[in-house]
N, C-alpha and C positions, 0 to 999 in steps of 0.2 A: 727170741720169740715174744711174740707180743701177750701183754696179759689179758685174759677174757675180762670183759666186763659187764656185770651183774649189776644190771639195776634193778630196785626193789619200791614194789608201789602199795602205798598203805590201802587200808581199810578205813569206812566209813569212819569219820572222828578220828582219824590216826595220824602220825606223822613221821615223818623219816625216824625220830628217834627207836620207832619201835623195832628198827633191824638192826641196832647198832650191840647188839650182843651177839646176833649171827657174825659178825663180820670175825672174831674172834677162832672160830672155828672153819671157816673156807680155806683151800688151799692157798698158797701163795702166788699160785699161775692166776687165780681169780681176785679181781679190783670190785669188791661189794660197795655199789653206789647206791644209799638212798636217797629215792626223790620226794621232796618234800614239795606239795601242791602246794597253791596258793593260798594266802590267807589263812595260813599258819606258822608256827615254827621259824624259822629265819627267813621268810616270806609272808609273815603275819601285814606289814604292812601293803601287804597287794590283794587287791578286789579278789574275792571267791568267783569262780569260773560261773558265767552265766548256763553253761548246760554242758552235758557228759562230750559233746565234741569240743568243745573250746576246751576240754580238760585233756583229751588224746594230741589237740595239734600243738601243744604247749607240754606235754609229755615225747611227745615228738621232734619238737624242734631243737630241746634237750641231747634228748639219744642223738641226733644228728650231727651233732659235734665231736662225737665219738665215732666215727662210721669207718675211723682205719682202723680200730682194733676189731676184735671179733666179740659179738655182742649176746649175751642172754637177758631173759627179764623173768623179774617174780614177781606175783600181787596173791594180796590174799583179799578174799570175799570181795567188796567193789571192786579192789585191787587188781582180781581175775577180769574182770569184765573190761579194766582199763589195758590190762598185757592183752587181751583180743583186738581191739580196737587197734590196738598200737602197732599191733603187729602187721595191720594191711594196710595201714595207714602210712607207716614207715618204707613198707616192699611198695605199694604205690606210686607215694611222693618222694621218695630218695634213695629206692632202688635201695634199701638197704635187707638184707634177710638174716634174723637171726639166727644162732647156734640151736637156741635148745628156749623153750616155754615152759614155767613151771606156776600152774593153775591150782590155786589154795583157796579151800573153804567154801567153793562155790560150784553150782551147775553150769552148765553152758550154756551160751546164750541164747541159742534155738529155744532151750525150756524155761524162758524168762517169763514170770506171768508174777503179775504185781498184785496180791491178795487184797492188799489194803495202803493208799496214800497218806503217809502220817506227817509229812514234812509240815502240812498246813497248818495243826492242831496247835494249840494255845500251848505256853511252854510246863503248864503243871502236865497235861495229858499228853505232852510228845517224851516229856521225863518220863513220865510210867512207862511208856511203849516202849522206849530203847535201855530201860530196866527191863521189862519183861525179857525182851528179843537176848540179852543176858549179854558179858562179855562188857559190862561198862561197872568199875565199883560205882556204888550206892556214895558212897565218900563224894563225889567229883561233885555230885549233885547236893551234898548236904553242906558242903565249903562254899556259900555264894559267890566269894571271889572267882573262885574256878568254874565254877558252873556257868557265871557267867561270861568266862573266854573261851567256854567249852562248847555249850551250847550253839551258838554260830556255828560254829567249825561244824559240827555234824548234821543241823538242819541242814546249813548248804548242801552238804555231802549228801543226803537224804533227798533233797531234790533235784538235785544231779544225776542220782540212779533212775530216779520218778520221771524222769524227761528223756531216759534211754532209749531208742528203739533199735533194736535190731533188723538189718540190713543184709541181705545174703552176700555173702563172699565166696571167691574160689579155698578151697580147702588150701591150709598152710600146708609148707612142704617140711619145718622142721620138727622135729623129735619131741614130743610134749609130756610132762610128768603133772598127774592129778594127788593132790593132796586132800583126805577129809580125815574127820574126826570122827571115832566108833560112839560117842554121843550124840552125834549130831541129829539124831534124826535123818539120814539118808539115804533119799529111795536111788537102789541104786542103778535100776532102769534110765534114769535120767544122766545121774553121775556116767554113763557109761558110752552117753550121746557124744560125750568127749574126742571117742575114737571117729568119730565121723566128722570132724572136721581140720583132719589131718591125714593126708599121704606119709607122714613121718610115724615112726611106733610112738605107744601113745602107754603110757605106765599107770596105773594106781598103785599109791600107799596108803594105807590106813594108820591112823597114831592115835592113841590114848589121849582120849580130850574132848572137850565141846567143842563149838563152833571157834574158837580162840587156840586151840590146840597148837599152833604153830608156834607161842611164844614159852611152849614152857618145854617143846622140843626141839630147840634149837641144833641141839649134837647129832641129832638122825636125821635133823633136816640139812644141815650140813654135810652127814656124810653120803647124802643122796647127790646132792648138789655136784659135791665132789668126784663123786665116778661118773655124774650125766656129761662133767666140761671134764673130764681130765687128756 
């Protein structure tokens, strides 16, 4: 039997390293792939994706090399938005359908409404803003060395989401699990529009945490993972 294969899509400013302690705790039937975007990480040397589709068809064309095994996907916060896209992007163009979606740290995309464009700002006031928005040490930013291989990587990332729009789709047909944090701030009216774009059952968990909650519960994020593909 073939092993399921789990690919895992970061968050704004993130890169494949940050699932690399989940993979420790997945079954053995599950192959945890992180995809690491462009213009970072072992892809630093390639141009950051001009806008949120050229980052799905290049996440896409990825998962499609994989199309004889049986496939899941996980994103957290952007990351969610990009397991959407990806998802009828892929049933679309290569006829592929996944197992199971699993949507972290984020609303759905129906209830996308962009409060404030911050990709543009000067880099002392885009610093503040994704200090405030929280979930980035203070440290990345006080190491000029890092801040300044850092910074890129998330502006982009930041105007990537800022160029999103959302597009109506047929409702997925597979099994979908929501992930939030009980600090988050989540109204959960919105959280809940989840189940309405899916003919598959459609789960919430809540985990101890802020908006970042996913990296410090890896073992219940795991063992959810684990009975959704087993």
């Amino acid at each position: 039997m073939k092993k399921i294969k789990l690919f895992c899509l970061p968050y704004a400013g993130g890169s494949a390293m940050a699932y690399n302690k989940l993979r420790s705790y997945v079954n053995v039937n599950i192959d945890l792939i992180p995809l690491e975007l462009a213009g970072r990480g072992s892809r630093f040397n390639e141009p950051f994706y001009e806008s949120f589709e050229n980052a799905v068809s290049d996440i896409c064309s990825i998962i499609a090399k994989h199309q004889d095994s049986p496939i899941a996907i996980l994103g957290h916060s952007m990351g969610a938005w990009l397991v959407f896209e990806t998802y009828h992007q892929l049933k679309k163009k290569y006829s592929i359908e996944p197992l199971h979606l699993f949507f972290s740290g984020n609303y759905p995309p129906t209830e996308y409404y962009l409060e404030e464009k911050i990709s543009f700002l000067s880099d002392e006031n885009f610093k503040d803003k994704i200090l405030e928005l929280g979930g980035t040490p203070k440290e990345i930013f006080d190491n000029e060395e890092i801040c300044n291989a850092f910074l890129p990587i998330i502006r982009s990332d930041y105007q990537m989401v800022e160029s999103y729009e959302y597009k109506s789709h047929e409702k997925m047909a597979c099994d979908i699990s929501i992930f939030y944090g009980d600090k988050e701030g989540v109204n959960q009216n919105q959280l809940e529009k989840w189940k309405d774009l899916s003919f598959g059952k459609c789960e919430f968990y809540e985990f101890n945490g802020d908006h970042f909650f996913l990296f410090q519960e890896f073992r219940k994020i795991a063992t959810i993972i684990n009975n959704n593909l087993a």
